[in-house]
KELOKOL-178803 format. One record per residue (C-alpha): x, z, y negated; residue in one letter. Coordinates in Angstrom, 2 decimals. Example, Ala and Ser with C-alpha at 12.3 -4.5 7.8 and 13.67 -1.06 7.14 Angstrom:
// KELOKOL-178803
{{12.30,7.80,4.50},'a'}
{{13.67,7.14,1.06},'s'}
This chain:
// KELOKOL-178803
{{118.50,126.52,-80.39},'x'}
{{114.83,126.12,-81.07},'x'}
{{113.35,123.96,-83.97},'x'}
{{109.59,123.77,-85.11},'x'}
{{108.12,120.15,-85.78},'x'}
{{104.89,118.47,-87.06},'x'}
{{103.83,114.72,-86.54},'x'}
{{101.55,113.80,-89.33},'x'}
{{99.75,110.26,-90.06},'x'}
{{101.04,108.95,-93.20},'x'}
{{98.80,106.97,-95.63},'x'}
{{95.69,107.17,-93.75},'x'}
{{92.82,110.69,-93.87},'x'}
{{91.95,109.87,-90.34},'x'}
{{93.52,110.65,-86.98},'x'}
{{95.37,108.11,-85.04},'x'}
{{95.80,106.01,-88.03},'x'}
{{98.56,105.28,-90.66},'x'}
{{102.44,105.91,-89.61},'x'}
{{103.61,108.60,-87.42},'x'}
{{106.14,110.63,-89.00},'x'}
{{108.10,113.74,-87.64},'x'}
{{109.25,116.47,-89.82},'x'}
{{112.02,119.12,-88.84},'x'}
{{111.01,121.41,-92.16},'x'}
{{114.17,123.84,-91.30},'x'}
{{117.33,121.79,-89.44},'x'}
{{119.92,123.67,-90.78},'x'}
{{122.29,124.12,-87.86},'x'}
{{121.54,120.34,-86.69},'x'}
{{124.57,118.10,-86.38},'x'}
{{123.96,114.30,-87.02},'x'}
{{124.43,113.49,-83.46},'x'}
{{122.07,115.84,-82.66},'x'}
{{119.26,114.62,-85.23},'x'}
{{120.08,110.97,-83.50},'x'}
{{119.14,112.22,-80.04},'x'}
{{115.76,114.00,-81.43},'x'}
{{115.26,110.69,-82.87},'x'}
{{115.55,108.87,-79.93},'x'}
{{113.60,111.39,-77.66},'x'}
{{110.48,111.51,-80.18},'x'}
{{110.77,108.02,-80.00},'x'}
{{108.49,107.51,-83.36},'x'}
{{109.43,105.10,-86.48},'x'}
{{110.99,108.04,-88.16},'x'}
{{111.50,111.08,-87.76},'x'}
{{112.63,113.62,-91.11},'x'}
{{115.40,116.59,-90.89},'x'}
{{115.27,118.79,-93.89},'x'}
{{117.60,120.93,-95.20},'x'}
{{117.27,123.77,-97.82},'x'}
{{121.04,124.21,-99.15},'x'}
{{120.30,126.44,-102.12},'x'}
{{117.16,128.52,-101.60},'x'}
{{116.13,129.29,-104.73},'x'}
{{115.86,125.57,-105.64},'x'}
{{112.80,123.23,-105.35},'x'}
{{115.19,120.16,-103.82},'x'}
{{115.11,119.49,-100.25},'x'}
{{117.98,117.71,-98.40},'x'}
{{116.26,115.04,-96.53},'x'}
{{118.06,112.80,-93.49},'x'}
{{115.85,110.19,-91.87},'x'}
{{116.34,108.76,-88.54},'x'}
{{114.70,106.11,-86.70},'x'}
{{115.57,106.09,-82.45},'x'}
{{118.50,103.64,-83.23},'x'}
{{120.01,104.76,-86.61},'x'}
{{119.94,107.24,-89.83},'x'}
{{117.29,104.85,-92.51},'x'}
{{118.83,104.41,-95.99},'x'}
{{115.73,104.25,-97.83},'x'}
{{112.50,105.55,-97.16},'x'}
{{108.81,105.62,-98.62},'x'}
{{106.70,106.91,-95.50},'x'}
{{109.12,109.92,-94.27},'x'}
{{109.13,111.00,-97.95},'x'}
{{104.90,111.66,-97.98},'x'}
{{105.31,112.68,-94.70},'x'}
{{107.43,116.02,-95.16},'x'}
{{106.10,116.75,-98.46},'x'}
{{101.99,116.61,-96.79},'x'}
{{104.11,118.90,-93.51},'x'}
{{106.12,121.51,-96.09},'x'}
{{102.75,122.26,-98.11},'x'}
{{100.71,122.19,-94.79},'x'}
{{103.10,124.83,-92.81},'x'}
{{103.90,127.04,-95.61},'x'}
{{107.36,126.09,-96.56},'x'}
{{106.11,125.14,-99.86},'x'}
{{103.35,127.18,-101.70},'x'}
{{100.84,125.01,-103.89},'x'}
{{100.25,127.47,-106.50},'x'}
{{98.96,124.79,-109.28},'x'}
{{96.88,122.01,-109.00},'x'}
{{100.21,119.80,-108.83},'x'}
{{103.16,121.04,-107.27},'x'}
{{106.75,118.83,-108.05},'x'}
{{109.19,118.96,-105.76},'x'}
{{112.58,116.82,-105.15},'x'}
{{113.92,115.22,-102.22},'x'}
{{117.59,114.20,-102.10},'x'}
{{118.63,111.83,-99.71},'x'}
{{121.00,109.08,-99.31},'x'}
{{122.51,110.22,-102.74},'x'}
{{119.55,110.03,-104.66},'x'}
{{116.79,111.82,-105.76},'x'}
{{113.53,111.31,-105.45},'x'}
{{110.78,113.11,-107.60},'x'}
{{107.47,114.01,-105.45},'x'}
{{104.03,115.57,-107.04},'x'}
{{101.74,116.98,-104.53},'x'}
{{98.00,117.60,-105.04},'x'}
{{96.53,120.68,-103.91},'x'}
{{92.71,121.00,-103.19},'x'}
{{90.44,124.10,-103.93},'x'}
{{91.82,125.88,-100.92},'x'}
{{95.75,125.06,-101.74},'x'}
{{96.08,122.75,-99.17},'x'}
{{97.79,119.50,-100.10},'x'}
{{95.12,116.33,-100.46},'x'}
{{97.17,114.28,-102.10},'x'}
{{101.60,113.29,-102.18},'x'}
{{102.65,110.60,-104.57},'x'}
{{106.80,109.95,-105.14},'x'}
{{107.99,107.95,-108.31},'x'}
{{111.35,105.94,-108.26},'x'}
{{112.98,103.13,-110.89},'x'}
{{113.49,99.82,-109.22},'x'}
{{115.71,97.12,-110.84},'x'}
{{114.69,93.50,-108.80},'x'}
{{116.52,90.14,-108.54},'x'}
{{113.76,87.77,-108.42},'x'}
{{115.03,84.42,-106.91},'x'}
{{112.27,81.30,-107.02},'x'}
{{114.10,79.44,-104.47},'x'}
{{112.87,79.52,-101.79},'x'}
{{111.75,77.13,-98.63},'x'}
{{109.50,74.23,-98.79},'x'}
{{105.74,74.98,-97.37},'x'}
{{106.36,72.84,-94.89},'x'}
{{109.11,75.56,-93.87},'x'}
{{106.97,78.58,-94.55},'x'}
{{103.71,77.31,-92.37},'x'}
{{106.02,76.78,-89.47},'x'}
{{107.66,79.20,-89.28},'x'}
{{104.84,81.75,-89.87},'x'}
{{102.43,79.49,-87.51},'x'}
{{100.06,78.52,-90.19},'x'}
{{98.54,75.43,-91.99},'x'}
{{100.16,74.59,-95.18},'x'}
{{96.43,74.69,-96.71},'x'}
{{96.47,78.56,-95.89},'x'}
{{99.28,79.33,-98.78},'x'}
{{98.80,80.30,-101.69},'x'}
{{99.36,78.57,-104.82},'x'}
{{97.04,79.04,-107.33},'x'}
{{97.69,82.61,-109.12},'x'}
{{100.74,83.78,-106.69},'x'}
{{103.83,81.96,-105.28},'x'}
{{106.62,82.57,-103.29},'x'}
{{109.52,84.37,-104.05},'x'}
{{112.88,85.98,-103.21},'x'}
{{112.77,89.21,-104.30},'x'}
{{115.59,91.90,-104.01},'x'}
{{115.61,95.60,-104.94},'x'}
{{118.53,96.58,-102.80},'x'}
{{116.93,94.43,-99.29},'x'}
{{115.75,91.07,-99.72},'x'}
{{112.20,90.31,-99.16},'x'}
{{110.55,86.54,-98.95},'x'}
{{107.18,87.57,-100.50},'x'}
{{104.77,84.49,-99.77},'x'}
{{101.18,84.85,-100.37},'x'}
{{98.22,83.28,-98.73},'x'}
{{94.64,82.98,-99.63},'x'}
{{92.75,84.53,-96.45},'x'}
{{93.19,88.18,-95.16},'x'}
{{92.92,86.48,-91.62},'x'}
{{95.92,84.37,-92.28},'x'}
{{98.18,87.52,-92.55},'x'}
{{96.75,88.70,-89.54},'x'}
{{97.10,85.64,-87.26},'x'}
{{100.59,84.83,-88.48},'x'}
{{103.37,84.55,-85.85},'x'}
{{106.79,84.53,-86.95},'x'}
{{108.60,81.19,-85.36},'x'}
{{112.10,82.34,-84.72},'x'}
{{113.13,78.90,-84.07},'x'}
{{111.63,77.28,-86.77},'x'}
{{112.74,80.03,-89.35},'x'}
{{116.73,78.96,-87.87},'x'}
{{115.64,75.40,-88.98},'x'}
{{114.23,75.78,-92.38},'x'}
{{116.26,76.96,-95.38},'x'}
{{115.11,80.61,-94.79},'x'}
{{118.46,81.94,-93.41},'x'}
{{120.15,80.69,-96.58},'x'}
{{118.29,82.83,-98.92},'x'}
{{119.60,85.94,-97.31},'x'}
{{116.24,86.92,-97.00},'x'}
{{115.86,90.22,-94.35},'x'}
{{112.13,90.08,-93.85},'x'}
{{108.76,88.26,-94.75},'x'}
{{106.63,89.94,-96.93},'x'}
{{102.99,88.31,-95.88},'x'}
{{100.17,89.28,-98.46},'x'}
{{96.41,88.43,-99.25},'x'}
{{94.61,89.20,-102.10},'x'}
{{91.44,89.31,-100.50},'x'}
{{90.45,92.21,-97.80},'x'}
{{87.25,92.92,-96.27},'x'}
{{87.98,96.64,-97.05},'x'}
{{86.52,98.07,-100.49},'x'}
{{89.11,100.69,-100.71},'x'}
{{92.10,97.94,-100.97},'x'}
{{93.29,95.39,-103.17},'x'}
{{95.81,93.89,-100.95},'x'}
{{96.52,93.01,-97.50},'x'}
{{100.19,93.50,-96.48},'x'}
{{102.22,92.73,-93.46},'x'}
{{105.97,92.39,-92.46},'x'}
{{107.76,89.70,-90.46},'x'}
{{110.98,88.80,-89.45},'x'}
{{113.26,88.31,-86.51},'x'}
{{114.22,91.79,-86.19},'x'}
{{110.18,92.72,-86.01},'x'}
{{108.34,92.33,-82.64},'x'}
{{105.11,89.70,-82.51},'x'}
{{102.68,92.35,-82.10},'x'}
{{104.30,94.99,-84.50},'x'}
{{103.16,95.78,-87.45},'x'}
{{105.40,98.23,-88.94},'x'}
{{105.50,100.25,-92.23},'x'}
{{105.60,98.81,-95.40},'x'}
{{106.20,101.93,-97.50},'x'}
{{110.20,100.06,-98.11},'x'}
{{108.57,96.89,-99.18},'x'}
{{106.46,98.45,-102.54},'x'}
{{109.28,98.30,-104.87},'x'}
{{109.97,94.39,-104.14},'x'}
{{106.06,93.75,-104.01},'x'}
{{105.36,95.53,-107.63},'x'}
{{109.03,94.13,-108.90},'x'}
{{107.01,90.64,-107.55},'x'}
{{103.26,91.35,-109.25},'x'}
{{105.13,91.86,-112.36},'x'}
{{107.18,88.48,-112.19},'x'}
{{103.91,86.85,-113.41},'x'}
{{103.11,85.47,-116.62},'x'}
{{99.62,86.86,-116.42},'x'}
{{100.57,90.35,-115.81},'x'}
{{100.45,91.78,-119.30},'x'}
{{102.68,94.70,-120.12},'x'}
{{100.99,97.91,-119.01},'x'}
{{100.06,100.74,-115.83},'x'}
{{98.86,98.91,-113.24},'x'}
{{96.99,100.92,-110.21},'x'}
{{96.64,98.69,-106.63},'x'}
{{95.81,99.91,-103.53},'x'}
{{97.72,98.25,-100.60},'x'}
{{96.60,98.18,-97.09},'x'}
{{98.73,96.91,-93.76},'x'}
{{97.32,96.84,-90.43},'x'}
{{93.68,96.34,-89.62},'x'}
{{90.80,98.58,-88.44},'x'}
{{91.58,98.27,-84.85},'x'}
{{95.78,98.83,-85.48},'x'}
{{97.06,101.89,-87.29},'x'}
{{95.71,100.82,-90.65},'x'}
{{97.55,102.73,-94.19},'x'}
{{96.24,102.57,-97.28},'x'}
{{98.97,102.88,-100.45},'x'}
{{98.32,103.53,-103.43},'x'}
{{100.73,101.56,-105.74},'x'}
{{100.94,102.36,-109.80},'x'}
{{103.69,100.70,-111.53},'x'}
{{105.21,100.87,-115.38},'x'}
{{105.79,97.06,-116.30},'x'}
{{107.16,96.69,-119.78},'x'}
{{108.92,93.79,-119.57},'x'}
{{111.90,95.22,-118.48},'x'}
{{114.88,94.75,-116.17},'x'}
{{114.11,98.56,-114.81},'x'}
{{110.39,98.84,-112.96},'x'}
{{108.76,102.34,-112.88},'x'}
{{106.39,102.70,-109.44},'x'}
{{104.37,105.50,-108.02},'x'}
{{103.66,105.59,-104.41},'x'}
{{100.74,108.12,-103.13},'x'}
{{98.23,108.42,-99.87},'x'}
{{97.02,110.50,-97.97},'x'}
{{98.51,112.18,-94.70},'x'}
{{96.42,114.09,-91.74},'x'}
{{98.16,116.48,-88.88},'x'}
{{98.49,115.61,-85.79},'x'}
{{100.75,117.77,-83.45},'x'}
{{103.61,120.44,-84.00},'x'}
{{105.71,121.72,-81.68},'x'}
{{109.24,123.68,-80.37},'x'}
{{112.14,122.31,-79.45},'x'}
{{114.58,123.02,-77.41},'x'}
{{118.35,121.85,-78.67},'x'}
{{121.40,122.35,-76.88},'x'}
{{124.32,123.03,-78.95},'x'}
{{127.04,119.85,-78.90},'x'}
């Protein structure tokens, strides 16, 4: 059996950049085991099998591996194979905006894609409802500088503070004043077992910043954790619903549409821009919109033996 596939760049217009995302557009035929292997042989962060079951429909069946296991939620894979269907002709963009849905995981997710003068897509934004438990216990900064290899001086507590925040994964969102802090930060594994961390059932570190040396972004984003490599610096398309259920978790943040664009990485490391809009009324339930950019980068054949 022979497939077709595309790499793209996620959240970035330039080559090299972003997330690398691979996109099966037609998998039918694919068993699970089989979409594990391809995983594992591309070897990317994800890779995206899609599935048409009823052809005359605009939903997509969507199943999302990374090398070691099928991904439960995903922000990323979902830009990814909506830029790859409109850029190989799976999906015509007749109108300025083209919707299409994505089911995976049980849900569905609602895409809009944005077509330029010449139909191709320029633009893929998804919206979702997020409902957050916000938790403002969290460690002492003693705790946090340690085990994040910073000074105490380099957190932020003047308009932001830390927080527990939970829209299906836990995230410890702490913020810092400097952009350079969230990119010198080492997470301590040892000193993370010491501190109260662990108890908060917290999966990952949410670093942020609101300053960045970029015009384009708003905020500087990075994850951490003991599952995440020193020098990684992975996605952080998973992490937007905690970080706007978080903005929103301020007194100052009046009820209204908020537009942010997020960052992660730096100019030398795969650097995404995101562009974050979110709903807050006040509400239990948070409406966000997440759009970028994507940018081709291979496609290829290939070859699957039947299991």
């Amino acid at each position: 059996m022979k497939y077709n596939y595309y790499i793209a760049d996620v959240f970035t217009k330039t080559l090299f950049s972003g997330a690398q995302i691979a996109v099966f557009p037609n998998s039918e035929g694919l068993s699970k085991t089989l979409m594990q292997l391809i995983a594992r042989e591309l070897n990317l962060s994800q890779t995206v099998f899609v599935c048409h079951p009823h052809k005359q429909s605009t939903t997509r069946v969507l199943h999302i591996f990374s090398p070691h296991n099928e991904i439960k939620s995903a922000g990323h894979p979902v830009i990814a194979t909506a830029f790859v269907l409109a850029s190989c002709g799976e999906l015509i963009l007749s109108q300025p905006i083209t919707a299409i849905f994505f089911e995976h995981n049980g849900g569905v997710v609602a895409v809009n894609i944005t077509a330029d003068e010449n139909g191709k897509p320029s633009f893929v934004q998804f919206s979702r409802k997020v409902t957050a438990v916000i938790d403002r216990f969290t460690p002492k900064d003693e705790e946090i500088a340690s085990f994040l290899s910073l000074q105490i001086s380099e957190l932020d507590h003047n308009k932001y503070a830390p927080r527990l925040v939970s829209c299906g994964l836990p995230y410890l969102i702490i913020p810092v004043w400097q952009y350079d802090s969230v990119r010198k930060a080492r997470f301590n594994d040892a000193a993370w077992n010491q501190s109260i961390a662990p108890q908060t059932a917290a999966q990952e570190i949410l670093l942020f910043s609101p300053k960045t040396p970029f015009t384009d972004a708003d905020f500087n984003v990075r994850l951490l954790g003991s599952r995440i490599g020193l020098q990684e610096d992975p996605p952080v398309g998973n992490a937007m619903g905690a970080f706007a259920a978080y903005l929103c978790s301020f007194d100052f943040m009046q009820k209204g549409t908020y537009t942010f664009a997020v960052d992660r990485g730096d100019a030398h490391n795969r650097r995404s821009v995101l562009s974050l809009e979110m709903d807050n009324k006040g509400e239990q339930s948070l409406t966000i919109r997440v759009g970028g950019e994507a940018v081709m980068v291979a496609e290829g054949v290939m070859s699957v033996p039947e299991l």
